[in-house]
C-alpha distance (Angstrom), angle and dihedral (degrees) to the residues before:
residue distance angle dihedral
X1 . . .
X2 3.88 . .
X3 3.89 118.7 .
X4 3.96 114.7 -80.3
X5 3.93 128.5 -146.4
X6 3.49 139.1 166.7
X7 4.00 129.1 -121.1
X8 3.83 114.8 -154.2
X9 3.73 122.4 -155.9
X10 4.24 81.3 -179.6
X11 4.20 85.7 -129.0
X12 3.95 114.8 -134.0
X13 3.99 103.8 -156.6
X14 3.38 136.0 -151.1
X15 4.39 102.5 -87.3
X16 4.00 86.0 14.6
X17 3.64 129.7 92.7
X18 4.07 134.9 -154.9
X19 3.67 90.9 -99.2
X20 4.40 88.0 70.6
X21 4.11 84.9 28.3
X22 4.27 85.2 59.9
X23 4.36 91.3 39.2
X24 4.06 85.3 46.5
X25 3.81 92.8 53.7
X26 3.49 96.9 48.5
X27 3.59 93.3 52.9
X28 3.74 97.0 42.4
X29 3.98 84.7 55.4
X30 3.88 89.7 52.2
X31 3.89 86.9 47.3
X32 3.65 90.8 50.6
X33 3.98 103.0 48.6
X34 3.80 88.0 53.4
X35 3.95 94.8 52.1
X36 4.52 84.9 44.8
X37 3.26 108.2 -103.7
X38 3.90 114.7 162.3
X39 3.68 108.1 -149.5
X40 3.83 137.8 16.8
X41 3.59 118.3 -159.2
X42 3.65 133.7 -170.2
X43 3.99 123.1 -158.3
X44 3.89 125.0 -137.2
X45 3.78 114.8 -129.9
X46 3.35 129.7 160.5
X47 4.03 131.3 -151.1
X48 3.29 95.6 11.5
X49 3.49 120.9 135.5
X50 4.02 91.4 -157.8
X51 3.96 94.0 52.3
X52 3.57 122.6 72.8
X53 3.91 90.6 173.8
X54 3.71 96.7 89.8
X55 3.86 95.4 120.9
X56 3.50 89.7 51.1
X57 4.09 100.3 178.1
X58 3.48 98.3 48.4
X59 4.51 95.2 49.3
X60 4.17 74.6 46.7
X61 3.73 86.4 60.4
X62 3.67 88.4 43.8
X63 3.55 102.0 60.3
X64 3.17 94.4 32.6
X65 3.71 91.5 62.8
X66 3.24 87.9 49.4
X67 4.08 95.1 58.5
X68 3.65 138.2 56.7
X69 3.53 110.2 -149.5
X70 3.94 124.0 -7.0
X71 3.58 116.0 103.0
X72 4.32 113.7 -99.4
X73 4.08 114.4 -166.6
X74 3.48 138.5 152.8
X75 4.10 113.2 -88.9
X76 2.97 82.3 -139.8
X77 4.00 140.2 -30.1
X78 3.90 105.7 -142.3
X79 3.67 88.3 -131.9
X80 3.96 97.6 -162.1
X81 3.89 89.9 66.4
X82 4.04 79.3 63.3
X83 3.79 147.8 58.3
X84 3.65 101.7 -123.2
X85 4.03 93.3 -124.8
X86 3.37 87.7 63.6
X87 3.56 98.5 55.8
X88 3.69 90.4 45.7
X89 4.16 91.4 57.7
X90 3.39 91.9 48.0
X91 3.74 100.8 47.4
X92 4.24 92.9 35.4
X93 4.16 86.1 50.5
X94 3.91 85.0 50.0
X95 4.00 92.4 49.8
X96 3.62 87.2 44.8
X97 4.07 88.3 57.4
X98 3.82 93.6 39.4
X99 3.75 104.2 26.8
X100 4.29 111.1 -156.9
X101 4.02 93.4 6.0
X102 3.67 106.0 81.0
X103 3.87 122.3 95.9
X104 3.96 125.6 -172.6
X105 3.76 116.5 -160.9
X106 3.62 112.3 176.0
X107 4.24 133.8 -161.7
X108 3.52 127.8 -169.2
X109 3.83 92.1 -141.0
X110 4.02 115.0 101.5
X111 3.68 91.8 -132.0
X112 3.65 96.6 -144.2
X113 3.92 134.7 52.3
X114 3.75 127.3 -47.0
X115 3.95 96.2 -110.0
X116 4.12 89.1 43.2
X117 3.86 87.1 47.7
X118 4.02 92.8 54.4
X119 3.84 89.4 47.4
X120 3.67 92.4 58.9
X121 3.71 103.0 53.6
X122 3.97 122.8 68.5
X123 3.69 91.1 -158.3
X124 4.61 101.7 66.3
X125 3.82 82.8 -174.1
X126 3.73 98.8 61.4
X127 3.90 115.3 113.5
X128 3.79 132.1 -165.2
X129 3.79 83.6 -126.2
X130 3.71 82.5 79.5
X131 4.03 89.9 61.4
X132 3.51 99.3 107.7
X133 3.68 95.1 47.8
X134 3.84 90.4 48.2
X135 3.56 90.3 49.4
X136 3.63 92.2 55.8
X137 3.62 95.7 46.0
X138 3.70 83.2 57.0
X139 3.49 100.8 53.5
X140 3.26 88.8 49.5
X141 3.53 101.2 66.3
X142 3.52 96.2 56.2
X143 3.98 84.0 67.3
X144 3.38 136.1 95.6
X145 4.17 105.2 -91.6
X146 3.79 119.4 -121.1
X147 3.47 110.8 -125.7
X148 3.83 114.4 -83.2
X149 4.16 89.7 28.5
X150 4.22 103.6 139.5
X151 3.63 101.0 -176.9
X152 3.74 97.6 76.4
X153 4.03 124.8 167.1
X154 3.69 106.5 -147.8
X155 3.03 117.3 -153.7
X156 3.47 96.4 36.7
X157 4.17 114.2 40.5
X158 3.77 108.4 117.3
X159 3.76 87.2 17.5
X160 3.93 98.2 109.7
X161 3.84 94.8 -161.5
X162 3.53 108.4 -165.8
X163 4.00 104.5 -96.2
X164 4.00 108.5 -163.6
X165 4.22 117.2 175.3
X166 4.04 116.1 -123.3
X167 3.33 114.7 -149.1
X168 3.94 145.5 161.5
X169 4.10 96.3 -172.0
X170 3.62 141.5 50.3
X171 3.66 96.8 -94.5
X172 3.38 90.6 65.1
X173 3.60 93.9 55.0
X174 3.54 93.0 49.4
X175 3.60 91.5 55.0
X176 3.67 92.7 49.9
X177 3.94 90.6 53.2
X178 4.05 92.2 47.8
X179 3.49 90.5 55.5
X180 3.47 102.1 37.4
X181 4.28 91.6 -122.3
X182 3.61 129.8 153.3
X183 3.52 110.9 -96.7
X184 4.11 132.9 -131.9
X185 3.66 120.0 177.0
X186 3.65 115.2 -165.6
X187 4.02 92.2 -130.6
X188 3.54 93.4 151.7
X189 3.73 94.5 78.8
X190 3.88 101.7 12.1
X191 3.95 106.6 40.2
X192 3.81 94.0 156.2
X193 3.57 104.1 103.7
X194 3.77 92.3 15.7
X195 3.85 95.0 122.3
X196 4.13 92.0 35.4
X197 3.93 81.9 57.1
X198 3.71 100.7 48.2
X199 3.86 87.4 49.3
X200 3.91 101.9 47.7
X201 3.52 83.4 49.7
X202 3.54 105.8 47.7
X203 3.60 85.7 44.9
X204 3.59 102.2 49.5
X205 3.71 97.9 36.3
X206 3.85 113.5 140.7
X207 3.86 117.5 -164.7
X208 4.14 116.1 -116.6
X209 3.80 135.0 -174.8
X210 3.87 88.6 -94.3
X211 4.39 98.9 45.2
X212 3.37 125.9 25.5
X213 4.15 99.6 -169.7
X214 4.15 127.3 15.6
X215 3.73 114.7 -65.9
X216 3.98 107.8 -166.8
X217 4.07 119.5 175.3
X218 4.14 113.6 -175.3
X219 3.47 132.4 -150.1
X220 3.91 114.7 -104.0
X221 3.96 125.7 -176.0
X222 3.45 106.5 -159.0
X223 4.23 123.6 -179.0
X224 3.82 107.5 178.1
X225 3.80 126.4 174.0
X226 3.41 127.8 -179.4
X227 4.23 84.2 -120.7
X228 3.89 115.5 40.2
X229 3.56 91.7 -133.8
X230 4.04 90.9 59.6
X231 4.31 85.5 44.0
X232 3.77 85.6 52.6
X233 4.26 95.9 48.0
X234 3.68 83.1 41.9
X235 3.71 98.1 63.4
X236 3.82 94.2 38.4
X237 3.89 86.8 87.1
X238 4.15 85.5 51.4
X239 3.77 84.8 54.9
X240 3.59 109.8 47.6
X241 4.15 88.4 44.9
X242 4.22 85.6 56.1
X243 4.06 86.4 47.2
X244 3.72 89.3 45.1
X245 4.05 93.5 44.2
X246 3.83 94.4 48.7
X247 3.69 94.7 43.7
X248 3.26 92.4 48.3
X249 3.53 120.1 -112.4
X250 3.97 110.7 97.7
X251 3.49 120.7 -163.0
X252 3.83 143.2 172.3
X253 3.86 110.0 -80.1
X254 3.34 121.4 -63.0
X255 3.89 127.8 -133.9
X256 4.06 113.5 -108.4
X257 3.93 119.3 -91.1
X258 3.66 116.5 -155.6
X259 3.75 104.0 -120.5
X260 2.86 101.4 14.2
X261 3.47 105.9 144.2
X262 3.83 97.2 48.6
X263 3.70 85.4 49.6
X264 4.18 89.2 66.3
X265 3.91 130.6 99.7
X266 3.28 116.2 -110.3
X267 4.63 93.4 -104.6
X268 3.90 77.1 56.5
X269 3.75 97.7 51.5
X270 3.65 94.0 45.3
X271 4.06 85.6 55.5
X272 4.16 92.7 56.5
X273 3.85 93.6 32.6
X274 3.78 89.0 59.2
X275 3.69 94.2 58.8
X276 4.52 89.5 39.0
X277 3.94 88.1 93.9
X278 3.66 96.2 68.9
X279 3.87 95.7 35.8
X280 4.06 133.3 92.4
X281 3.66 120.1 -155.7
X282 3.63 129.8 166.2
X283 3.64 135.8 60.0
X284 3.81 130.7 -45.1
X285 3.93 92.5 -74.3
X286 3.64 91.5 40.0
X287 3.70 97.4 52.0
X288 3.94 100.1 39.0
X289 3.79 86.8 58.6
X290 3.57 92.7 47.3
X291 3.74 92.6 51.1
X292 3.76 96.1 45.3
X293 4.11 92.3 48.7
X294 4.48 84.8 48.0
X295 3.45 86.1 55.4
X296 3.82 98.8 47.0
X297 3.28 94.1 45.2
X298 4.25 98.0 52.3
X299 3.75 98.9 26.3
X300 3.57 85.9 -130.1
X301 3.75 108.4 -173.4
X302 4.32 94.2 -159.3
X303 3.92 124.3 20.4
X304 4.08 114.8 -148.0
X305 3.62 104.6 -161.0
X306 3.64 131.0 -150.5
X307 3.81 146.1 -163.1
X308 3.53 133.7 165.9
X309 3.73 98.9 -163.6
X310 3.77 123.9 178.1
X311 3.63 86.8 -143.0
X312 3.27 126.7 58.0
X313 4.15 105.2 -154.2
X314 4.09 83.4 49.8
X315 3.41 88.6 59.2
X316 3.35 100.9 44.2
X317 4.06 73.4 55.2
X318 3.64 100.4 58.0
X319 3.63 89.8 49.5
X320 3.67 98.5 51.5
X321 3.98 89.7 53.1
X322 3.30 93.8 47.9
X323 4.06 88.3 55.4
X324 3.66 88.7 46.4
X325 3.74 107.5 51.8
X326 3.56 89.9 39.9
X327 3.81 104.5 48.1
């Protein structure tokens, strides 16, 4: 089977607070080397009442103290909130701490809302048309300096941190194949254009000095259970924080609701049905199948799996089955 890692939106429920949301990630991590996962990846939102991932480098450092040897990275940094310098201390000081275990996927979306988004840059004029030249910037400071260079990250010249791009559109793809990157599409919340993506990139894929041939790893949400009636409560919580997010009004997560889902208006289906094709739920049989026929169908060379679970020792769970009917 195809390489499996875990994205982490570090949940804040309903009654909880980002203190336990921090404590749970760490331990999910340490649950998640020890059943083989490759990667762990945390997301960088900001305002969100859900997310407790905002300062994305330093929970990075977090878990990553907290593990041994799976790979921790950012999934992604939204690198117009950022001057690319920045990003390249931050993530060179973290390779420094954890040497060959940090990743850096970046987006060009602000991941939060447009007034937050204008609060967190310095520079009001900055666009995300300038994405590809920030991301170049930023790989370049992970290289070795020609002689004379002045703008120097320290730590992290000569580091060559693994830069991937994070996208949930065909530009990003594009990008990706011009510059020969690893690619991560964000299909487990915007599966629209997920197979348009995977082909423009495949297709237009250019090798670099860092990936010789097309590297694409897909967002997955997964809820297993051990009963399909417990997967199914499980990833009521997912769905009312999609119907929330879409209509508006995000919140911290909310506790499951048995039927919950047949209990929705039709608008609010369509907002959870849209997101159904990149999503497991059921028991262990259920959900290995599921998994096996998503990767068949896409090709996908990684999975990054996701669940926002209520509860953290069900998610821990999900996780574990996923590991096992997959190994």
């Amino acid at each position: 089977m195809i390489p499996l890692s875990v994205l982490d939106l570090s949940p804040i429920i309903e009654g909880g607070n980002a203190s336990d949301s921090l404590r749970n990630s760490r331990d999910l991590a340490q649950h998640a080397e020890r059943w083989g996962y490759q990667r762990y990846w945390l997301a960088e939102h900001h305002g969100m009442k859900g997310i407790a991932s905002a300062a994305t480098s330093v929970v990075i450092g977090h878990v990553a103290a907290g593990t041994s040897t799976i790979r921790v990275g950012a999934g992604g940094i939204m690198l117009p909130n950022h001057a690319p310098l920045v990003i390249a201390e931050q993530f060179g000081t973290l390779e420094a701490l954890f040497p060959g275990r940090i990743d850096l996927a970046v987006g060009r979306a602000p991941g939060t809302d447009p007034m937050t988004a204008r609060a967190l840059r310095c520079n009001l004029t900055a666009s995300v048309d300038q994405f590809p030249q920030d991301v170049l910037e930023l790989m370049g400071y992970f290289k070795a300096a020609p002689p004379g260079q002045q703008v120097r990250a320290v730590p992290g010249e000569g580091l060559a941190v693994p830069t991937w791009i994070l996208g949930s559109s065909l530009f990003g793809a594009q990008l990706a194949a011009h510059l020969g990157l690893p690619y991560a599409f964000a299909s487990h919340f915007a599966p629209a254009q997920m197979m348009d993506a995977i082909k423009v990139y495949r297709e237009q894929f250019k090798p670099s000095e860092v990936l010789a041939e097309p590297y694409v790893m897909l967002g997955f949400n997964v809820f297993a259970a051990d009963d399909e009636g417990d997967a199914t409560l499980l990833a009521s919580s997912w769905q009312q924080a999609i119907v929330n997010l879409l209509s508006g009004q995000p919140g911290k997560l909310p506790p499951p609701v048995a039927g919950y889902f047949e209990g929705l208006s039709a608008s609010q289906r369509v907002m959870v049905q849209s997101m159904l094709s990149c999503t497991a739920i059921g028991n262990p049989g259920q959900v290995g199948e599921q998994v096996k026929d998503f990767i068949k169908r896409t090709a996908a060379d990684e999975l990054i799996i996701t669940c926002q679970s209520y509860d953290h020792s069900a998610r821990l769970r999900s996780y574990e089955i996923v590991a096992d009917v997959l190994a």
